[in-house]
C-alpha positions in Angstrom: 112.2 100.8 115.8 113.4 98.2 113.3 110.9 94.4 112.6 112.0 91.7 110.4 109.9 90.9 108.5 109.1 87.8 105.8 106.8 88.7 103.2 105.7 85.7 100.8 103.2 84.8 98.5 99.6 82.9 98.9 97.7 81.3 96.3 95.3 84.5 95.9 98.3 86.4 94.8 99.8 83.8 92.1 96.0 84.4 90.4 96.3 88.1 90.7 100.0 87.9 89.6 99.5 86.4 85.7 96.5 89.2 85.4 98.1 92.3 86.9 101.4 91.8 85.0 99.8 90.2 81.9 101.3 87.2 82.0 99.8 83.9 80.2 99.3 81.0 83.0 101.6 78.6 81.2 104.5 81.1 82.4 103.6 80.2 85.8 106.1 77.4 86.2 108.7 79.6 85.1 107.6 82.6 87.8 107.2 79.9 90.3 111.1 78.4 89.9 112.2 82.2 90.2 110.6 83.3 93.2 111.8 80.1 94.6 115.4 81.1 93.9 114.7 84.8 94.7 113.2 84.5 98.3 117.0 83.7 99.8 118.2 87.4 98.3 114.9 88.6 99.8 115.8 90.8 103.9 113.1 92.6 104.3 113.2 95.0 107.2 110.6 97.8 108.7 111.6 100.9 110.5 109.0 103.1 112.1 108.2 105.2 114.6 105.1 105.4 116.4 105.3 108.9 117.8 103.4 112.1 117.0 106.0 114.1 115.3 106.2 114.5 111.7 104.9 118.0 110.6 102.1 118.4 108.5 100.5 115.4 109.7 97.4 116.5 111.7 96.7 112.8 112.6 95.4 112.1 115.8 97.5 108.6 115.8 99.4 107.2 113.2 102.7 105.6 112.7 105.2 106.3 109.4 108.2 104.4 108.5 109.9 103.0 105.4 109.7 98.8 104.5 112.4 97.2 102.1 113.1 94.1 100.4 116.8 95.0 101.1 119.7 94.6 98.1 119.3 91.0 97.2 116.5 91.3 94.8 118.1 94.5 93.4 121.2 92.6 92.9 119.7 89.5 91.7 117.7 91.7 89.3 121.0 93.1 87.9 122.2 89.9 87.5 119.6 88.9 85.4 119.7 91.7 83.2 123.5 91.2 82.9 123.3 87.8 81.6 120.8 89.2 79.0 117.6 86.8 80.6 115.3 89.7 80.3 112.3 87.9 81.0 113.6 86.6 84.0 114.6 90.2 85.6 111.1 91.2 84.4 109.8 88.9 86.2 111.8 89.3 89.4 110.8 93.0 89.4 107.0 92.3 89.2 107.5 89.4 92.2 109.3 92.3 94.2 106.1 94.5 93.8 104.0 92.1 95.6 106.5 91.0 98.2 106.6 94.8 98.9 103.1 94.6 98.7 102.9 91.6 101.2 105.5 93.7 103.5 103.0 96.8 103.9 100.8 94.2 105.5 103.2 92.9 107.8 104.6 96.0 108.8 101.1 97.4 109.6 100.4 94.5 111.8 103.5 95.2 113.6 102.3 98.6 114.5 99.3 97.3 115.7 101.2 95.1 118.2 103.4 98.1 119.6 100.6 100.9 119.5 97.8 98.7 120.9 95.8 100.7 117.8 94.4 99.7 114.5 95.5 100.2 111.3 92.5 102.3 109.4 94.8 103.7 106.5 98.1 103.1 104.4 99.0 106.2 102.6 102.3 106.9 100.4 104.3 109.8 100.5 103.1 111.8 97.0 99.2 111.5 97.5 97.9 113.0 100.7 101.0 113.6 102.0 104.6 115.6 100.3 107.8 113.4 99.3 109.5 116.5 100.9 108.5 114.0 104.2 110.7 111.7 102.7 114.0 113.4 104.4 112.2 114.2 107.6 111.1 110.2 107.9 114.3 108.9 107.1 116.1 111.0 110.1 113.4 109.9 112.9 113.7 106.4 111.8 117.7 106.1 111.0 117.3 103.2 108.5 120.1 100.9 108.5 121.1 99.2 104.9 119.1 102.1 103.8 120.4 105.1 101.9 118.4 108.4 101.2 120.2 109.6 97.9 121.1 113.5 97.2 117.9 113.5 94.5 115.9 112.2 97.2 115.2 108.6 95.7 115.2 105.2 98.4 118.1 102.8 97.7 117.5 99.6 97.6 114.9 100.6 95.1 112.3 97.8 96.3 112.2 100.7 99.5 108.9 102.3 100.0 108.0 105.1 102.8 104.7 105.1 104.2 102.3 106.7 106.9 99.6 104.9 108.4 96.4 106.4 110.4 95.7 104.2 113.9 92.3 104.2 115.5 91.0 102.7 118.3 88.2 100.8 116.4 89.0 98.5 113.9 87.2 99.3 110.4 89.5 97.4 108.0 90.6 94.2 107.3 94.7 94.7 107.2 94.8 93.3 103.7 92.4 96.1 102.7 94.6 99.0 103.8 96.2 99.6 100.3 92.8 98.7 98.6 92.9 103.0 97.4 94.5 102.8 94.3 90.8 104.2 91.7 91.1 107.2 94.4 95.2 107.8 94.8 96.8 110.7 93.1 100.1 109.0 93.4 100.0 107.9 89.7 104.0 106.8 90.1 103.4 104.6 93.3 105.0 101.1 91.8 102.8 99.1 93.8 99.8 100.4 91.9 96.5 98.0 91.0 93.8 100.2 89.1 93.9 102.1 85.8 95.1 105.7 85.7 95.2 108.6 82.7 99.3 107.0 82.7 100.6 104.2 84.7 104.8 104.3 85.3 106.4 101.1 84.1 108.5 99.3 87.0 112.3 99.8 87.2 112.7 96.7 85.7 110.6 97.3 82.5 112.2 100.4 81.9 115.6 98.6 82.3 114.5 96.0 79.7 113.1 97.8 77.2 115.4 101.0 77.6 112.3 103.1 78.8 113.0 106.9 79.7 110.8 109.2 81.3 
């Protein structure tokens, strides 16, 4: 199955934004005019499947799929970074982070819709469950304007892939799904909040600073 989707920002998530990038609040005019000129790059898609059939997964109901911001922002980034405005394509990676953050939410609610269920649980491939899934998801869900690379990495790179556990009673408000992150052994996941023994810097910091692994 393939949902449009439209993740934005609220008000919540411009306080969180200056604090979980380290950014002083005087830059927030600045963040503000380029998320305004990002959100037309921004075509976010989610593809899923609700069935039963991933193995390894001993689920009694869940649904998995992979949610992108599609090539704009990647390209817009690029741009950025081509021109020399560093700041600026810093800044564009770290707003794609919590649009892809915003996405998870919508794309669990759109499960919700078409299992009849409720979402308990978002988990990432690389903590509780292999990235040798990652193949096996992309097949079932045949992603269009998605490409699964020979090393295995998601292109557009603002592309996550993600199983989530359904129940019949709801325990969790749907913005609390990806509330995890003190007890996640995915120490790479991008989308990351808490403190861990080493936290990855995002594409785009690497990109700016030259970072290597």
């Amino acid at each position: 199955m393939k949902c449009k989707i439209t993740p934005e920002l609220s008000s919540k998530d411009w306080k969180e934004f200056c604090s979980r990038f380290h950014f002083d609040n005087d830059k927030l005019p600045l963040i503000r005019a380029i998320y305004t000129a990002m959100l037309p790059f921004v075509d976010a898609f989610a593809y899923y499947s609700i069935k039963q059939d991933l193995p390894g997964v001993s689920l009694t109901h869940y649904a998995y799929g992979l949610v992108t911001l599609g090539n704009g922002v990647d390209e817009l980034s690029e741009l950025y970074l081509n021109h020399e405005q560093l700041e600026e394509a810093y800044i564009t990676d770290c707003l794609s982070l919590m649009l892809l953050s915003n996405a998870y939410e919508q794309f669990a609610k759109a499960v919700e819709e078409e299992s009849s269920l409720y979402a308990i649980e978002l988990s990432f491939l690389g903590d509780e469950y292999p990235l040798e899934l990652l193949p096996e998801i992309f097949e079932h869900v045949s992603p269009d304007g998605i490409r699964l690379t020979g090393s295995n990495m998601l292109m557009p790179l603002k592309t996550a892939a993600l199983i989530i556990k359904l129940d019949s009673q709801q325990k969790k408000n749907i913005t609390e799904l990806c509330n995890t992150c003190a007890s996640c052994k995915n120490l790479s996941c991008p989308s990351r909040k808490a403190p861990g023994p080493k936290l990855p810097h995002t594409y785009g910091a690497m990109q700016i600073f030259n970072i290597r692994h």
